[in-house]
Short mmCIF file of the C-alpha atoms (twelve columns), coordinates in Angstrom:
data_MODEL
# 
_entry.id   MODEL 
# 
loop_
_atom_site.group_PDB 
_atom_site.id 
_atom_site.type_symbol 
_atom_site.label_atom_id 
_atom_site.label_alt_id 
_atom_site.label_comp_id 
_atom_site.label_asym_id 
_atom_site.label_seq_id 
_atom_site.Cartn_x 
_atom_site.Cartn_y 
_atom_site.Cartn_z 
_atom_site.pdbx_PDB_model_num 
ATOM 1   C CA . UNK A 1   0.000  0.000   0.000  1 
ATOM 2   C CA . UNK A 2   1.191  3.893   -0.792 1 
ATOM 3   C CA . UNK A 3   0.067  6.289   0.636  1 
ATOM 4   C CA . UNK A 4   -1.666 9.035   -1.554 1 
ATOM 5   C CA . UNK A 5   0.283  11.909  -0.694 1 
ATOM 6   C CA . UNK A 6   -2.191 13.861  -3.395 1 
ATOM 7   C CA . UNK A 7   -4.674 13.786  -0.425 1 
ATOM 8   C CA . UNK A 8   -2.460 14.814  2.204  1 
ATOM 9   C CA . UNK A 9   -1.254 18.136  0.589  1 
ATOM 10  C CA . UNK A 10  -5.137 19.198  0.141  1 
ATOM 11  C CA . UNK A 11  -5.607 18.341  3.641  1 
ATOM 12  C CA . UNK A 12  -2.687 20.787  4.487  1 
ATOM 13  C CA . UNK A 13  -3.882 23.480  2.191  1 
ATOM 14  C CA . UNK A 14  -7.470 23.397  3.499  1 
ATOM 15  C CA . UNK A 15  -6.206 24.158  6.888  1 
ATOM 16  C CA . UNK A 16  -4.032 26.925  6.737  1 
ATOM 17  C CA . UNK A 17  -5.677 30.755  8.164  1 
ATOM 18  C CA . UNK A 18  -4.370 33.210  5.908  1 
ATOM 19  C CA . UNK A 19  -2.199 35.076  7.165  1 
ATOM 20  C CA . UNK A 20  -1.133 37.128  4.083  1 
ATOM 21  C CA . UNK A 21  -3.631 38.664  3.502  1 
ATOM 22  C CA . UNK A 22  -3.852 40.566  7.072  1 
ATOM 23  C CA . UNK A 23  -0.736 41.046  7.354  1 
ATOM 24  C CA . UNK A 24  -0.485 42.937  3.743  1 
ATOM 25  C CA . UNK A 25  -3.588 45.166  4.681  1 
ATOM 26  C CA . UNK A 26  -1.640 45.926  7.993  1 
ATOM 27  C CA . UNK A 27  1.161  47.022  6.114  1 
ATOM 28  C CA . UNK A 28  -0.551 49.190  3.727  1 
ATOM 29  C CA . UNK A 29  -2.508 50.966  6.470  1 
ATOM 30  C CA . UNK A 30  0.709  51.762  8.619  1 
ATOM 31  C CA . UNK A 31  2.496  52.964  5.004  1 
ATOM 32  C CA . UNK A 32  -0.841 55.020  4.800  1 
ATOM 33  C CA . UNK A 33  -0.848 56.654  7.737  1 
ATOM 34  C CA . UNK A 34  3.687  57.217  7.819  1 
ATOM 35  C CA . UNK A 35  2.883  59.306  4.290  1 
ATOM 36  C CA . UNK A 36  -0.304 61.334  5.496  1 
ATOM 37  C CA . UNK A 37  1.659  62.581  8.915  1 
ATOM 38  C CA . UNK A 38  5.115  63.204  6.360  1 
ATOM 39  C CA . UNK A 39  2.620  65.285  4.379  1 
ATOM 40  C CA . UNK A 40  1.085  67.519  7.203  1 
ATOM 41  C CA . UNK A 41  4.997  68.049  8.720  1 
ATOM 42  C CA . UNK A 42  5.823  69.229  5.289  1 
ATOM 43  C CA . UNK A 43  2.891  71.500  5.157  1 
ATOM 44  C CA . UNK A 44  4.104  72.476  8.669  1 
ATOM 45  C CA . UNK A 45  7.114  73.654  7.917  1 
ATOM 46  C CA . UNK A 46  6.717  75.152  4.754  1 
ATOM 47  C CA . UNK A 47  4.435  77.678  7.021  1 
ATOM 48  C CA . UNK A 48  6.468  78.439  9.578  1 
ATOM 49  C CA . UNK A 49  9.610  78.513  6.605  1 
ATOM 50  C CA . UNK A 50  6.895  81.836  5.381  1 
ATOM 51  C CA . UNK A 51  6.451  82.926  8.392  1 
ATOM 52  C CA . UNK A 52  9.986  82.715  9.416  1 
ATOM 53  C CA . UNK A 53  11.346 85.195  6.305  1 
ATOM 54  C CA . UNK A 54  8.650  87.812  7.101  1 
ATOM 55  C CA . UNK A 55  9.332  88.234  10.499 1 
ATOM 56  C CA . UNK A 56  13.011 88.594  9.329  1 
ATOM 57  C CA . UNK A 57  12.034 91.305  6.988  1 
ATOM 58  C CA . UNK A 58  9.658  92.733  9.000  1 
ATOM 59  C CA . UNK A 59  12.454 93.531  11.786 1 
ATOM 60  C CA . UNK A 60  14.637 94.742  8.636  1 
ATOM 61  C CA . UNK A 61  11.530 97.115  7.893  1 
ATOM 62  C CA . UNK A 62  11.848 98.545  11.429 1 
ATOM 63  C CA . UNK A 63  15.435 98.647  11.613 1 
ATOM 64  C CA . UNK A 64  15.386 100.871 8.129  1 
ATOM 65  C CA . UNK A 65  12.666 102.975 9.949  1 
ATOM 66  C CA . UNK A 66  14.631 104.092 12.805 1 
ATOM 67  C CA . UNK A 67  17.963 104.294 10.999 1 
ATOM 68  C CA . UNK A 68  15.811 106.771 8.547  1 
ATOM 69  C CA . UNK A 69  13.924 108.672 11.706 1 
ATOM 70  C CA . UNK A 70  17.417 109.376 13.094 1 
ATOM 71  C CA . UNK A 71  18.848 111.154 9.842  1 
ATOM 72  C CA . UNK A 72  15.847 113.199 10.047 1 
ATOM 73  C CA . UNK A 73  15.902 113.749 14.097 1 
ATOM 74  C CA . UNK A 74  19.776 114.539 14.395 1 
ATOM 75  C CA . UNK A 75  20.739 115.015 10.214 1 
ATOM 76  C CA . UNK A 76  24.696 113.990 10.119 1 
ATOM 77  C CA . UNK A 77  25.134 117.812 8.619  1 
ATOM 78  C CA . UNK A 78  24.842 119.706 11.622 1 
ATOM 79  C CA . UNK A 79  21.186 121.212 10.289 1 
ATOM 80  C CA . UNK A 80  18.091 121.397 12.206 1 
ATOM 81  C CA . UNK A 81  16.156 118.094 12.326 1 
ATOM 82  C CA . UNK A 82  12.695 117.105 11.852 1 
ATOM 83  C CA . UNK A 83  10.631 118.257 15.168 1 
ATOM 84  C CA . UNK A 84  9.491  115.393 17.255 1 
ATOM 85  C CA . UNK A 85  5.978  116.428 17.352 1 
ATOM 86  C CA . UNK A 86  5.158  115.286 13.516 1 
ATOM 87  C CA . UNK A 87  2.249  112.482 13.689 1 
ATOM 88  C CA . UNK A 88  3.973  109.836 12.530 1 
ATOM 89  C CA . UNK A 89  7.635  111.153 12.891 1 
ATOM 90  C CA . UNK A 90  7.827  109.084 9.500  1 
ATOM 91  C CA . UNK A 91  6.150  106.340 7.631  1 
ATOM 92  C CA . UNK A 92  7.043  104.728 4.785  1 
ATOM 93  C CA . UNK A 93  5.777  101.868 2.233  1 
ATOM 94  C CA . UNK A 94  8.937  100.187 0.716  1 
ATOM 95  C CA . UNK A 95  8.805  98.979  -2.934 1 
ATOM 96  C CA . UNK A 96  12.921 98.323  -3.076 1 
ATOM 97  C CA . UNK A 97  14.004 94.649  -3.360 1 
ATOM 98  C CA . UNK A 98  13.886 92.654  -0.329 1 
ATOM 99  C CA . UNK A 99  11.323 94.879  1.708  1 
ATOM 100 C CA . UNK A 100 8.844  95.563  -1.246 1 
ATOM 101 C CA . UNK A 101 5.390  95.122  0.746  1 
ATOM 102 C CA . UNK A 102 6.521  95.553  3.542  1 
ATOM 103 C CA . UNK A 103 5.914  99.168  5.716  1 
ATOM 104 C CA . UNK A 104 6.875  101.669 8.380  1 
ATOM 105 C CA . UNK A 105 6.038  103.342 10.886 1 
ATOM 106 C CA . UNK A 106 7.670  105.819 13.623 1 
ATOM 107 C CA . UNK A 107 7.113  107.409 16.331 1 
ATOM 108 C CA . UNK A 108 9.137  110.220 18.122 1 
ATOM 109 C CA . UNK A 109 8.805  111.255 21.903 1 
ATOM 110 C CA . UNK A 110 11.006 113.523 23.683 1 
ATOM 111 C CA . UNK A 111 11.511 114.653 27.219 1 
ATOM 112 C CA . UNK A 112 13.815 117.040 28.878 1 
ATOM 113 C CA . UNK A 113 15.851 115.762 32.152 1 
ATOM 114 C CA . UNK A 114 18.010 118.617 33.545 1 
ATOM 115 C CA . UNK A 115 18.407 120.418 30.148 1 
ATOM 116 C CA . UNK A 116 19.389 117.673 28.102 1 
ATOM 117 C CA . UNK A 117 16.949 116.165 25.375 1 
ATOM 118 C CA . UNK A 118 16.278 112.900 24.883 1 
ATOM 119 C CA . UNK A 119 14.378 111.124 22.241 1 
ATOM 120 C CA . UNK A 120 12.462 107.910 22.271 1 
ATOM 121 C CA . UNK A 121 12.012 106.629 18.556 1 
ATOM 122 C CA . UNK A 122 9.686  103.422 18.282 1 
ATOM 123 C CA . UNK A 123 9.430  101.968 14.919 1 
ATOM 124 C CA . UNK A 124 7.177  99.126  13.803 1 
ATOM 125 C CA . UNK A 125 7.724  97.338  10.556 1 
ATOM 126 C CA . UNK A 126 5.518  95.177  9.560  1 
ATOM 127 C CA . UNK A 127 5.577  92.777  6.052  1 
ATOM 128 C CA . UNK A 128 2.956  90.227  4.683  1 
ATOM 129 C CA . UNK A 129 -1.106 89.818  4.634  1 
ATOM 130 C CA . UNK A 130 -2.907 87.437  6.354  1 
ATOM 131 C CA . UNK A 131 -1.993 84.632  8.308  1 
ATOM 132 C CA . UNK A 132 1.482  85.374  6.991  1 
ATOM 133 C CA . UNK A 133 1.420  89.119  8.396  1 
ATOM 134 C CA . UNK A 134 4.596  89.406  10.657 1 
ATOM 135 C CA . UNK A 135 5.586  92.666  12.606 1 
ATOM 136 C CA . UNK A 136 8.086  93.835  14.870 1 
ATOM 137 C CA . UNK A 137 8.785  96.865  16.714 1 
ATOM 138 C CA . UNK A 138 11.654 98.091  17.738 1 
ATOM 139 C CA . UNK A 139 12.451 100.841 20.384 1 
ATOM 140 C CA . UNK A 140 15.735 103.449 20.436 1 
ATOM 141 C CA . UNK A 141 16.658 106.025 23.191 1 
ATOM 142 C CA . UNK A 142 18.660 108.621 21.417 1 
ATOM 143 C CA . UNK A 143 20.606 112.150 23.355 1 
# 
């Protein structure tokens, strides 16, 4: 007597679970989910990356301001300056390279301590629309 090993290897077959098939979707789902969380960190960034380079240019804006409101405050000729009571003390909207969009404004107080003048110049730059929209101010004591 043989045996019929045709038999045997149909018994095998019938019995097995199917593991491949589980295992595959499981794969699939966690290769899902890896690219959709890739995708919103990418998103992410490229925000803040916008975000990020107006801020800069926004603090450029303001620096440019107050560098400005100083010529015109103290002018490096020896002349008489701009008078601190001019609402705003200066305001621009730059359309250069770098800055274009992107505005300014300053203000000018003064005060007199035991005969000397000093002069508070606060400038505020600000570059960008919408959820983009940075600004920064910055604030300068000059004598």
């Amino acid at each position: 007597m043989f045996l019929n090993t045709a038999n045997l290897d149909l018994l095998k077959r019938s019995n097995q679970g199917g593991f491949g098939l589980p295992m595959a979707l499981f794969v699939v789902t966690v290769l899902a989910l890896i690219i959709a969380s890739m995708s919103q960190i990418q998103n992410d960034s490229s925000s803040s990356v916008s975000l990020q380079v107006n801020s800069h240019r926004a603090f450029y804006s303001a620096e440019a301001g107050i560098e400005i409101a100083l010529n015109l405050l103290m002018p490096p000729d020896g002349s008489a300056g701009r008078s601190c009571a001019t609402s705003p003390f200066y305001s621009q909207t730059y359309s250069v390279a770098g800055l274009n969009g992107c505005s300014v404004s300053v203000a000018c107080d003064s005060m007199t301590v035991t005969g000397d003048n000093y002069y508070t110049l606060i400038s505020t730059g600000s570059c960008g629309s919408g959820i983009d929209r940075a600004q920064r101010a910055i604030e300068v004591r000059a004598k």
